[in-house]
N, C-alpha and C positions, 0 to 999 in steps of 0.2 A: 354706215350712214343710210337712213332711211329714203327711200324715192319719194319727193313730196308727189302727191296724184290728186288733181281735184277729187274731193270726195264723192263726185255726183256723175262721172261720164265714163264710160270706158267703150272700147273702140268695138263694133263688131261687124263681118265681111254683110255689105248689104246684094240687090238685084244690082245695082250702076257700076260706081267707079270702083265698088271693092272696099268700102267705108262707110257710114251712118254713123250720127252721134245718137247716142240714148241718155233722156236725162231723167230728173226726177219729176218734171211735170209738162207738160204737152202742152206742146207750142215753142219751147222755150228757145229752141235752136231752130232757127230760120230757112238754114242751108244745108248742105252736106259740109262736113266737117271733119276735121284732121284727128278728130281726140283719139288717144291712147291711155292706156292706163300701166305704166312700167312701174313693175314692183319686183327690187334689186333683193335675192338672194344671198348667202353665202354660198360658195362656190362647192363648200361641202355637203350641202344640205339637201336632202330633198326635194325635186321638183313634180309637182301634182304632174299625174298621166294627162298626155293632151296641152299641153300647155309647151308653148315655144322657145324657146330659149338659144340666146348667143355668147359667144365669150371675147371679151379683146384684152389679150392679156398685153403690161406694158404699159399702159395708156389709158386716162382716164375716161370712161365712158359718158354722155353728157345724149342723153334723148331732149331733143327741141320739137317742141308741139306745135305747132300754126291751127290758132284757134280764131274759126270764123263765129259769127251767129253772138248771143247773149250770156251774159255771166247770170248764173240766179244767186250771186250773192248781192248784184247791182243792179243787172237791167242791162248792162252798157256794154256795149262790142267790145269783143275782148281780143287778144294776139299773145297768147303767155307762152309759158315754157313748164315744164313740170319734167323729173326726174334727172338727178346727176350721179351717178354712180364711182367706184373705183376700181384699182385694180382688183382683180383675183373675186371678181364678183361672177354672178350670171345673172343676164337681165331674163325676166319671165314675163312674156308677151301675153297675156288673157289674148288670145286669139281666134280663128277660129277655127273649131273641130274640140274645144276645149269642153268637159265633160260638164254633164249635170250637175257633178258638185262644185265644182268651180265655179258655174255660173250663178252659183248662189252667193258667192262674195261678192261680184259685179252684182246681182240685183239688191244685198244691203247696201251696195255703194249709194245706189239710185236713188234714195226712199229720202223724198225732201224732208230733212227735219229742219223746216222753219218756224220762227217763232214771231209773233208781233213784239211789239216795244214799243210802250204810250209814256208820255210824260204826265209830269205831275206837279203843279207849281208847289212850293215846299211857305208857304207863307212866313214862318219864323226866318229863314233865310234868306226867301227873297232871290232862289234857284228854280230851276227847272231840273225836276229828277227824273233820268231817264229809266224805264225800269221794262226789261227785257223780263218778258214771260214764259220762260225756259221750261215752267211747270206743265204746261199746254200741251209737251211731247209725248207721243204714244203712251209711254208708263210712267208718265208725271211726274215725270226729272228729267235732269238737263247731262243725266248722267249716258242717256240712250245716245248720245253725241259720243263720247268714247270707249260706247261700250259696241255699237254698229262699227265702230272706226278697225278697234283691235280684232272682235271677233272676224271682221272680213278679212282684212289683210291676213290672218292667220290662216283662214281658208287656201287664200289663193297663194302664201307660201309654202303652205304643204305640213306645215305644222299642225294643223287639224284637220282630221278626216272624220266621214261620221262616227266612231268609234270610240272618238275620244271625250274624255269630261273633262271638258271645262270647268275650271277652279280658281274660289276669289276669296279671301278674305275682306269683310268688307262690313261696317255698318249698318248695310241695309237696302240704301238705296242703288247703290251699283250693284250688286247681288240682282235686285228686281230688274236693273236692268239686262243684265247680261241674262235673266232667265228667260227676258220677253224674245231676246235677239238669238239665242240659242232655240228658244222654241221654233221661231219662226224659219230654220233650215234644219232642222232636226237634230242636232247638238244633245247631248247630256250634260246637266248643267248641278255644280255642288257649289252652297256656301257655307262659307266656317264665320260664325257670327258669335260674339259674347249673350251671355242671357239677356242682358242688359236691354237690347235693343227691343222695341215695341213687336207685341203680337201678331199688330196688322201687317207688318214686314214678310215676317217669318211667314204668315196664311197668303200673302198673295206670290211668294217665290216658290210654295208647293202648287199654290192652284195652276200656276205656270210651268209646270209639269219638274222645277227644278225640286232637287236632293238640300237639306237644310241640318248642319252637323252645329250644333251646339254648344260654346266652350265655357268653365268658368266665369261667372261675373266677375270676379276680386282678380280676375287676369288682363280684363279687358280686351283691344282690340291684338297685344303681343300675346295673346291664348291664344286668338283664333289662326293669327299665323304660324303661332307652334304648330297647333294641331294641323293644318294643309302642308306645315312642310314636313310632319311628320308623316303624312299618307304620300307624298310627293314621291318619300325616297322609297317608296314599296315597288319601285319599275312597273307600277301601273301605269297605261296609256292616260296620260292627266297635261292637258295647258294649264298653264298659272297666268291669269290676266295679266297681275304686276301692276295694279292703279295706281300706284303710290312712286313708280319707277318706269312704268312704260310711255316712250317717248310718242306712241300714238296718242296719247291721252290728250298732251299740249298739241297736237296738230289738230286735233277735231276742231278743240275750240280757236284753236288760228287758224285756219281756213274756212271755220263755218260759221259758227257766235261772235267772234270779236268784228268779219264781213258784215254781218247781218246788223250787228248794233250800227256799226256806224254808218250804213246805207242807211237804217231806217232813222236813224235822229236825224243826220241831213245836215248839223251842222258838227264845227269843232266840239269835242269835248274837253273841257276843262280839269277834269276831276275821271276816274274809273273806283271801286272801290270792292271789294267780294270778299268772303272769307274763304279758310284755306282749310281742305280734310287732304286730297293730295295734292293740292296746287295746279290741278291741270286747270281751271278755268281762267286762276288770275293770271295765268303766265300765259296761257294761250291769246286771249284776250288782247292783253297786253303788249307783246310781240304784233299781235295784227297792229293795233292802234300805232308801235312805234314802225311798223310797214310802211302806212300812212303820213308817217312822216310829224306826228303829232307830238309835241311835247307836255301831252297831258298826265297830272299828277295820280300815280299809283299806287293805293295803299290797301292795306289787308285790315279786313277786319275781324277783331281779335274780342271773342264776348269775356268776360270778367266774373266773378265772385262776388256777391256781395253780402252783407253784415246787415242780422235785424238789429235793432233798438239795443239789445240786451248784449249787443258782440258777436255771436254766433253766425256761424256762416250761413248763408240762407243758400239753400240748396233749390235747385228746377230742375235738377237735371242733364244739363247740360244742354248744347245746341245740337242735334246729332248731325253728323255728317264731318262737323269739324275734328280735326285732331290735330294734335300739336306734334311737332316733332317728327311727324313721319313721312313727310315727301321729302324724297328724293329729285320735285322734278322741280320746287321753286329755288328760283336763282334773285334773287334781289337785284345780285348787281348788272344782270344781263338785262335787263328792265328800268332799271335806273325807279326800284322800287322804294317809295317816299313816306317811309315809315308804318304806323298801323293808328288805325281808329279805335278805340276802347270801346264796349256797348255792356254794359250790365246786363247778365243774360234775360232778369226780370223785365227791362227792356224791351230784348231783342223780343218776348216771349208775346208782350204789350204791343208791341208795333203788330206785329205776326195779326194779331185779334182785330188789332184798329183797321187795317187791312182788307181782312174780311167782312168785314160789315161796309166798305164800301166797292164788295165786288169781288175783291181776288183772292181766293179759295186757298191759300198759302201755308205751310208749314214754316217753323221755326227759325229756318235757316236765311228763308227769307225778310225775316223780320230782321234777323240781324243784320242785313245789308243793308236793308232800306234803313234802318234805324246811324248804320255806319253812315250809307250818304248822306243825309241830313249832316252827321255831324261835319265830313268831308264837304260843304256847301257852306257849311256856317263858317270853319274856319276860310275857306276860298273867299268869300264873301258875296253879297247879292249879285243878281245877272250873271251867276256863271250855271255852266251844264254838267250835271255829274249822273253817269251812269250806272248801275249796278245789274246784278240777275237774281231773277228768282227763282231759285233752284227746282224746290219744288212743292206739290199741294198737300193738302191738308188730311186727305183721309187714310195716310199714314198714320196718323197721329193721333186716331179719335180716344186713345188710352191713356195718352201723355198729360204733363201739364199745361199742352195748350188747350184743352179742353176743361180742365177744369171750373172753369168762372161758369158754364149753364151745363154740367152733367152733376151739380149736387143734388138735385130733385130728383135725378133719375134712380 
């Protein structure tokens, strides 16, 4: 079992009492403060040089945090608790005298990735659509939330050292992420992507100084993972992110985006609704919101096929980001997940455009949400709130067919 650790504080020896809290924006913490950051090892595993460590064997380990000062998920004075460990573990204390490299996990912890969330009266429905701007994050996805999450924590368990390459199978957009969060502590950074995926992808994970390996189109995204776990079993020094299966994924976003939406809407939500490529959002999300004590309606949304005039399947593309079938981390019944919303991807593709001409610079993914909550509000019915995210923006995309309708003259 993982240490849940707010993602934003970690403890370090100050001039006083031998403690300061560090957060991700100034001011935030009032006082001096108890925060810690305990991140549970296996017992067999490597522990980074510098770093402290105890063992209680027997007996379940249980770190209690006494947190004075402000939450920057709410505002509001907090008193939490974070980290429960088991037996035959070792706790690893970021403390201090701990090295350069390690304090580079702690300062990705830091780095506020906040998003705004504006609503939207939905006039067919007669809702208020809440719509988290998830695209607004450093590399303009909402993916830099689990991609800052795994890369750190992998630091400060000892599993990545600077030597190591970091490796991801992945569509696109997690790939950019994880090139922007490996560049930024010096990481080497590889993806195994299908042809498929846009240009502009592929050019902004080399200008980010990452490695870009190429598999089959007619393979899809089971090519790319052939191919990384073919290089895997070479005993080269290689992390495997694991988006699709690692349990950091669903913590980013239940600790930090599912907080944040619903500090910022202010009231109950009625409705949540996302679509799924690994599941870390709707499940993260979701989990907070059932935190909260809410019993609002949770559905995926799932874009469709559709048929011109003549029968024929009319093709777009697809949504990217989505894929079917391959998380490991969505659970329906641990969510008490409430079916899926249908969106025709020529839809989701339409919403995506209508969008942008009123402001929010969005790729595809996003249409498909907004276009799901709509439908999740119409069946709710008037006066209710449904929330969704917008993964991320648009100049991904200037290849695709969401450009299509004004790149004919060009």
């Amino acid at each position: 079992m993982l240490a849940e650790h707010h993602p934003s504080r970690v403890r370090r020896r100050g001039p006083d009492d031998g403690t300061r809290a560090l957060t991700g924006r100034r001011g935030q913490v009032e006082s001096a403060a108890t925060y810690t950051q305990v991140i549970l090892i296996p017992s067999k595993s490597r522990v980074p040089s510098g770093v402290g460590t105890s063992r209680r064997e027997g007996q379940t380990v249980a770190t209690r945090v006494r947190i004075r000062g402000r939450s920057p998920s709410n505002g509001r004075s907090v008193d939490g608790q974070i980290g429960v460990g088991t037996p035959g573990r070792q706790e690893a204390v970021m403390g201090p005298g701990r090295p350069r490299w390690t304090e580079r996990a702690a300062w990705l912890l830091r780095l506020p990735l906040e998003t705004p969330t504006i609503p939207f009266e939905d006039p067919d429905s007669g809702c208020t659509l809440w719509l988290k701007l998830d695209y607004l994050l450093p590399s303009g996805c909402t993916k830099d939330r689990m991609a800052t999450s795994i890369v750190a924590y992998a630091i400060a368990s000892g599993e990545v050292s600077p030597s190591t390459i970091v490796v991801e199978a992945s569509s696109g957009s997690t790939s950019i992420a994880l090139s922007m969060v490996c560049a930024t502590v010096g990481v080497p950074f590889r993806a195994y992507m299908p042809k498929t995926v846009s240009g502009e992808r592929v050019l902004m994970i080399r200008r980010l100084g990452g490695d870009v390996v190429l598999t089959p189109a007619g393979q899809g995204m089971d090519g790319a993972v052939a191919a990384l776990l073919h290089d895997f079993g070479t005993g080269a020094d290689m992390y495997a992110a694991r988006q699709f299966e690692n349990p950091r994924n669903v913590f980013a976003h239940r600790h930090s985006t599912g907080p944040q939406l619903i500090q910022q809407v202010g009231v109950r939500l009625d409705g949540f609704v996302a679509g799924v490529g690994t599941g870390g959002t709707l499940m993260g999300v979701a989990h907070a919101l059932r935190d909260h004590g809410f019993d609002t309606v949770i559905s995926q949304a799932v874009p469709t096929a559709t048929v011109t005039a003549e029968g024929d399947r009319e093709v777009v593309g697809g949504i990217p980001g989505i894929v079917e079938g391959m998380s490991k981390l969505l659970d329906p019944g641990a969510v008490g997940l409430d079916g899926s919303v249908l969106v025709p991807e020529p839809e989701a593709m339409e919403t995506a455009r209508e969008f942008a001409r009123r402001g929010l610079g969005i790729g595809p993914s996003s249409g498909l949400n907004i276009a799901a909550a709509r439908g999740l509000a119409a069946r709710l019915g008037p006066g209710h709130h449904v929330g969704t995210i917008l993964p991320d923006r648009m100049e991904r995309y200037f290849s695709t067919a969401l450009f299509d309708d004004v790149t004919a003259e060009l």
